[in-house]
C-alpha positions in Angstrom: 0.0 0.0 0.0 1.3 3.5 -0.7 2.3 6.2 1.5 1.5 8.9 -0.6 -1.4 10.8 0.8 -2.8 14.2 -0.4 -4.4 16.6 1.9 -6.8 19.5 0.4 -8.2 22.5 2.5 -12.0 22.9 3.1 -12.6 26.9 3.6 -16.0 28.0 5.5 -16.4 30.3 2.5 -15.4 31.0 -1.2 -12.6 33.2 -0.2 -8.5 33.4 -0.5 -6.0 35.8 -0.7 -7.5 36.3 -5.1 -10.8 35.9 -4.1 -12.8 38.6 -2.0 -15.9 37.1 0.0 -19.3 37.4 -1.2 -21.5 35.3 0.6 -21.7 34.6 4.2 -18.9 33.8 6.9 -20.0 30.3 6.4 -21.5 29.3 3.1 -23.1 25.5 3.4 -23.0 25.1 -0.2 -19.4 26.3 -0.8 -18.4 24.0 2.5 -20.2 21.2 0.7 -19.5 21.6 -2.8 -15.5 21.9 -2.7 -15.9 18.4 0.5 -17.4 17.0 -2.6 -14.7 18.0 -5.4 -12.4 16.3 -3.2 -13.8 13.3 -2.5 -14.2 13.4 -6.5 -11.0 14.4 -7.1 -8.9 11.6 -4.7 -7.7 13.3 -2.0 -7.1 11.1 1.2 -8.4 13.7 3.7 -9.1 17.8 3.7 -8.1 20.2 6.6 -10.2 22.4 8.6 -8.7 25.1 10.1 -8.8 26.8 13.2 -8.5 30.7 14.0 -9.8 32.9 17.1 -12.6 34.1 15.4 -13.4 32.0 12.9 -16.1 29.0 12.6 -16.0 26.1 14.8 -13.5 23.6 12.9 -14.8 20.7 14.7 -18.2 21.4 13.8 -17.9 21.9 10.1 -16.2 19.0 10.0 -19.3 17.0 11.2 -20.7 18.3 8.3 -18.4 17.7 5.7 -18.3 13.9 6.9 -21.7 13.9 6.8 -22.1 14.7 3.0 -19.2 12.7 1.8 -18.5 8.6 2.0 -14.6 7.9 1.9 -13.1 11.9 2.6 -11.0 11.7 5.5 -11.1 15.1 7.6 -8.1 16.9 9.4 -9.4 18.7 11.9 -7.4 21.6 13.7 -7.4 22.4 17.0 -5.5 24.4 20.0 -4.8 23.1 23.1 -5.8 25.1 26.2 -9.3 26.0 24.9 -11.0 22.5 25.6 -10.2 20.6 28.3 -8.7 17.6 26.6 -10.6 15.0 28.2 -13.3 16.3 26.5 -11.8 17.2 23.3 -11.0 13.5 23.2 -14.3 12.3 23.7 -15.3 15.2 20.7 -13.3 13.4 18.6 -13.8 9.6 19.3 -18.1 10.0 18.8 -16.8 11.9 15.1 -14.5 9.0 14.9 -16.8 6.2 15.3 -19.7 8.1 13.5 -17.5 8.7 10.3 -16.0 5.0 10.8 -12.6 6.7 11.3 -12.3 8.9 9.1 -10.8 11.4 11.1 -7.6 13.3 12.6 -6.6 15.9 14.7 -3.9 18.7 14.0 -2.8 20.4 16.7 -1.6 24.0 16.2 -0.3 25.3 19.6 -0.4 29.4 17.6 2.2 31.8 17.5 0.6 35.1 17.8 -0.2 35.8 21.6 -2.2 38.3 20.6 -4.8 36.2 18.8 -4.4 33.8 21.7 -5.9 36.2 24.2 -9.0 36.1 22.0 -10.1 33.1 23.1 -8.9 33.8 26.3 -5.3 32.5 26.4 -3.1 33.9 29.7 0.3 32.3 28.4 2.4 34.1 26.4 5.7 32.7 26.6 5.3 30.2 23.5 7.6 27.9 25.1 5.0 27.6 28.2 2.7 27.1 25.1 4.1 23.9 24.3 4.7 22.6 27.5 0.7 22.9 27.6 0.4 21.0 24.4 2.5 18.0 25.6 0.7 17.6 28.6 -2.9 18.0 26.6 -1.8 15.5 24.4 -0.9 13.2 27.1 -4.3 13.3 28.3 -5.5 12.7 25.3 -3.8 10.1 24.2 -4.5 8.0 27.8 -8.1 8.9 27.2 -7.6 7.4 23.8 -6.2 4.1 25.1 -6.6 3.1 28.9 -8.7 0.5 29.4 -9.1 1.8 32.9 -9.7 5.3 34.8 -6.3 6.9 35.4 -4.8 10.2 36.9 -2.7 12.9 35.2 -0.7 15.6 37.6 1.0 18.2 35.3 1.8 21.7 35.7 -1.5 23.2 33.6 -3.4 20.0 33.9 -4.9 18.2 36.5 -7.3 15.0 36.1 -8.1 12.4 38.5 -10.0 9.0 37.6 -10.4 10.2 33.9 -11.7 7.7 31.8 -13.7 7.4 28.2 -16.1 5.0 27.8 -15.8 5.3 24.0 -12.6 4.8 21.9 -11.6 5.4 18.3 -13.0 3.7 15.5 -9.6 1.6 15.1 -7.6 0.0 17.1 -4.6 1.8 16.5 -6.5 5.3 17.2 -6.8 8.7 15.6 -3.6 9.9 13.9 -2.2 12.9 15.1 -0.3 15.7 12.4 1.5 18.6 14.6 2.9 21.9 12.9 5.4 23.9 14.8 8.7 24.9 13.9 10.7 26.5 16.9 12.9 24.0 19.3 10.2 23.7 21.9 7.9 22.7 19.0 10.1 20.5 17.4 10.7 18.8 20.9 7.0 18.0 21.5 6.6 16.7 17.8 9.1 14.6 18.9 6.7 13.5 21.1 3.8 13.1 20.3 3.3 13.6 16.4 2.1 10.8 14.3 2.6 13.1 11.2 5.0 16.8 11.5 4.0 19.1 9.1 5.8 21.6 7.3 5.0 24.5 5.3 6.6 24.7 1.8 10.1 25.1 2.3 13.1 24.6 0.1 15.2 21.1 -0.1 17.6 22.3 2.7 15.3 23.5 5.1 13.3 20.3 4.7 16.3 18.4 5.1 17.1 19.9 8.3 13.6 19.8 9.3 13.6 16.1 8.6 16.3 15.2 10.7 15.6 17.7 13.8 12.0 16.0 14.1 13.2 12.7 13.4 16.3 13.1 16.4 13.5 14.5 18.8 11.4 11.2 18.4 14.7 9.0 18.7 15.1 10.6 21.9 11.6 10.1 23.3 12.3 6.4 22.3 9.7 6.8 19.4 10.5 6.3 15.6 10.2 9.0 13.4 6.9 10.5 12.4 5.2 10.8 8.6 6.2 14.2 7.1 3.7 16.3 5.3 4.0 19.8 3.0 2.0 22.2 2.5 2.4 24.2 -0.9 0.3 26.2 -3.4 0.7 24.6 -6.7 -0.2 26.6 -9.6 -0.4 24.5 -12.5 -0.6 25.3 -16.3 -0.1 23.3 -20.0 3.4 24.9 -20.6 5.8 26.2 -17.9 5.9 29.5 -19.9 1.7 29.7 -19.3 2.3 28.8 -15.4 4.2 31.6 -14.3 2.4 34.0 -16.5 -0.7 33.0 -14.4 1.9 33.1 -11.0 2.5 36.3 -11.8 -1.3 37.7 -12.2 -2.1 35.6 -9.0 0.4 38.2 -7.3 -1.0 41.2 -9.0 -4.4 40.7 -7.8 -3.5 39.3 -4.2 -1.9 42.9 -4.1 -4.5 44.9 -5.7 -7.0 42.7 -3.2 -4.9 42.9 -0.1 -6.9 45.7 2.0 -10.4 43.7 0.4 -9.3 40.4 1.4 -7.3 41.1 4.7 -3.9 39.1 3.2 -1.3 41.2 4.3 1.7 41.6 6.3 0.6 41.6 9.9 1.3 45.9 10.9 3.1 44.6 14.0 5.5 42.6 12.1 4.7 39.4 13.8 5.5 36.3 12.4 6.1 33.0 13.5 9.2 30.6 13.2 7.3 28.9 10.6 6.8 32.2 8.7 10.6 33.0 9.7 11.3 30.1 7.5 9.4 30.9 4.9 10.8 34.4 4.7 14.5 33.7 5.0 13.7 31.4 1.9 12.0 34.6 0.1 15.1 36.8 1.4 16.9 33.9 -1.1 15.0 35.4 -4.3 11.0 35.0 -5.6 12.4 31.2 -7.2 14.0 28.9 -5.5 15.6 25.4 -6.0 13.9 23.7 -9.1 10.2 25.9 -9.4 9.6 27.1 -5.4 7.7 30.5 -5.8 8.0 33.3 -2.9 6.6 35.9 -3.8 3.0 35.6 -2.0 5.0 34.6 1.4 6.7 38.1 0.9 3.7 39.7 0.2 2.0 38.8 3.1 4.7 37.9 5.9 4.1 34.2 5.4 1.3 34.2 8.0 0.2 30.5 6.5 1.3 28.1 4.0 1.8 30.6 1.0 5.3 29.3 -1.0 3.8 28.0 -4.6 5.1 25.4 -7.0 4.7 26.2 -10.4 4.9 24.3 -14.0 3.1 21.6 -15.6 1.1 18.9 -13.7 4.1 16.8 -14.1 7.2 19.2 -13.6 5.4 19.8 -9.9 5.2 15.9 -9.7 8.6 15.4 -10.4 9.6 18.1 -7.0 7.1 16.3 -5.2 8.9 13.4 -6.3 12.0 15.2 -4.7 10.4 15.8 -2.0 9.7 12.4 -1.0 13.8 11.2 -1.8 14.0 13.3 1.3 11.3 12.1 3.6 7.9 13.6 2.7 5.1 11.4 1.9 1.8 13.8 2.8 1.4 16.8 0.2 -1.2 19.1 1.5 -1.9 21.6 -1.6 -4.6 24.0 -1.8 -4.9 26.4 -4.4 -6.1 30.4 -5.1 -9.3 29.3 -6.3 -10.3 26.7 -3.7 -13.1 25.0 -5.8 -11.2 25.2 -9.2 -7.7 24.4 -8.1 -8.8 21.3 -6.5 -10.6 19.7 -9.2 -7.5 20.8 -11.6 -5.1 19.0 -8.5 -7.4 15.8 -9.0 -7.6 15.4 -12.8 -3.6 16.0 -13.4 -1.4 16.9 -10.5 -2.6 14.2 -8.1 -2.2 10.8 -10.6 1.0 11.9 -12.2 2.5 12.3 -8.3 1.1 8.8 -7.4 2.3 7.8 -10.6 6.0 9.0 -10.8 6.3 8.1 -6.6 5.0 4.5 -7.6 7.7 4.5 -9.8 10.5 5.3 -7.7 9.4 3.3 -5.0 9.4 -0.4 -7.3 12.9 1.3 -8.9 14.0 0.8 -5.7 12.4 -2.8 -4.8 9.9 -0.4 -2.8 6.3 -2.1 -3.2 4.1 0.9 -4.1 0.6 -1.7 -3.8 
């Protein structure tokens, strides 16, 4: 069985940094229509996000499972919001509903001041993740113990906890983790199932790679999946692809005040952003076809590096991506709906394709 999995992105709205929002903060029929287009198109699972003021990720999942058969959901969450006893009962009842079809991505956040909307009162980010670790622990035991247990932590305190219900499979609900500082990259070590990056270069990846993968050898756990997350903007000729890169960054700047994509005025940005930008700092192409020009237009504030060429030039990077340890590609496009049926009919079966390839090239079985 393959590896390979691709992750799309489910917006509450038809909205990006292109596209200005005309219909409501959450739009059923867009939610449904693009949960749809993936299923259609062969994604293995979609994101929903999570922000302070946004719509309740775990709910529009509910409903995105419930109009779609095989789509698997990734379903992002902060810790220290929801007692995780509960969250992991939340999930478990979606898990066994949906016949385990989902996952959680836990997002610690980087921008205090968002935090405090929901009513955060830890702003040292390292404190942050210490949280995580232990709301993950919970989780997890709730997860798996057959029996009521205890749990004495610094920002956590449980006695007797215990869930009646488990996950729909025995080996649980996967957890992906994005973070990119050292306190991060310690609790990925962790407790991560899958770490996921944004779309950086080959070197950054590499180090990335092996940072993670030395944090789990020390908590006496192997290595965790590796996902990326990248913009692919795809066109019959190379030439034709970077002519349409370059009017997707003229009207994400003509759009910026419309659409709110823009570099944050306190100058705020995340390690994962830092990343991002040093990358840009490098020039608006690097390695084989990595774009920067959106990440510099908007301080990098989420995944915004692009690939761009033909369905199969993209494939072959992916392809290079995976030589160097990534086997989840979560892409999402400018034009949510549009990109993601393009991703399925092209970019998706030449990846799977090519990867197959490689894999029996090297005695690798790919079925």
């Amino acid at each position: 069985m393959s590896d390979i999995e691709f992750i799309g992105f489910i917006s509450n709205n038809n909205s990006s940094e292109t596209i200005v929002r005309q219909g409501p903060v959450l739009d059923p029929v867009h939610i449904e229509t693009v949960a749809k287009a993936h299923e259609n198109a062969g994604f293995d699972r979609a994101l929903l996000a999570f922000h302070s003021t946004s719509p309740d990720s775990l709910q529009v999942a509910q409903h995105v499972l419930g109009v779609t058969s095989r789509l698997n959901v990734l379903i992002a969450q902060r810790p220290g919001f929801t007692a995780p006893t509960l969250l992991a009962r939340q999930f478990a009842v979606l898990d066994q509903f949906s016949r385990g079809r989902v996952a959680l991505h836990v997002i610690t956040g980087g921008n205090a001041a968002e935090l405090r909307q929901d009513g955060n009162t830890l702003d040292d980010k390292s404190e942050r993740y210490a949280r995580t670790s232990e709301f993950l622990d919970i989780v997890r035991s709730q997860w798996t113990s057959e029996k009521p247990f205890s749990y004495a932590g610094k920002y956590y305190q449980v006695e007797n906890a215990f869930a009646q219900l488990k996950p729909y499979r025995k080996e649980g609900i996967r957890i992906y983790f994005g973070g990119a500082s050292d306190a991060a990259i310690d609790v990925a070590g962790r407790h991560a199932d899958t770490y996921a990056l944004w779309g950086e270069s080959y070197a950054q990846v590499r180090e990335q790679v092996a940072r993670v993968s030395a944090a789990a050898a020390r908590h006496g756990r192997p290595a965790p999946r590796f996902s990326l997350s990248v913009r692919p903007i795809l066109a019959e000729t190379e030439e034709k692809a970077w002519a349409k890169a370059q009017a997707v960054l003229e009207r994400a700047t003509a759009l910026q005040d419309q659409t709110g994509y823009r570099k944050p005025a306190d100058g705020h940005a995340t390690d994962g952003a830092k990343r991002l930008l040093a990358i840009a700092e490098q020039g608006k192409r690097v390695d084989k076809r990595l774009w920067t020009e959106i990440a510099k237009l908007t301080g990098a504030n989420s995944n915004t590096t692009a690939l761009v060429g033909t369905p199969e030039q993209v494939a072959e990077v992916f392809g290079d991506y995976y030589d160097l340890g990534i086997s989840h590609f979560l892409i999402r496009g400018f034009d949510p709906l549009i990109d993601a049926i393009e991703y399925g009919r092209e970019l998706i079966p030449a990846t799977r394709q090519l990867i197959a390839a490689r894999q029996r090239a090297k005695g690798v079985a790919a079925e």
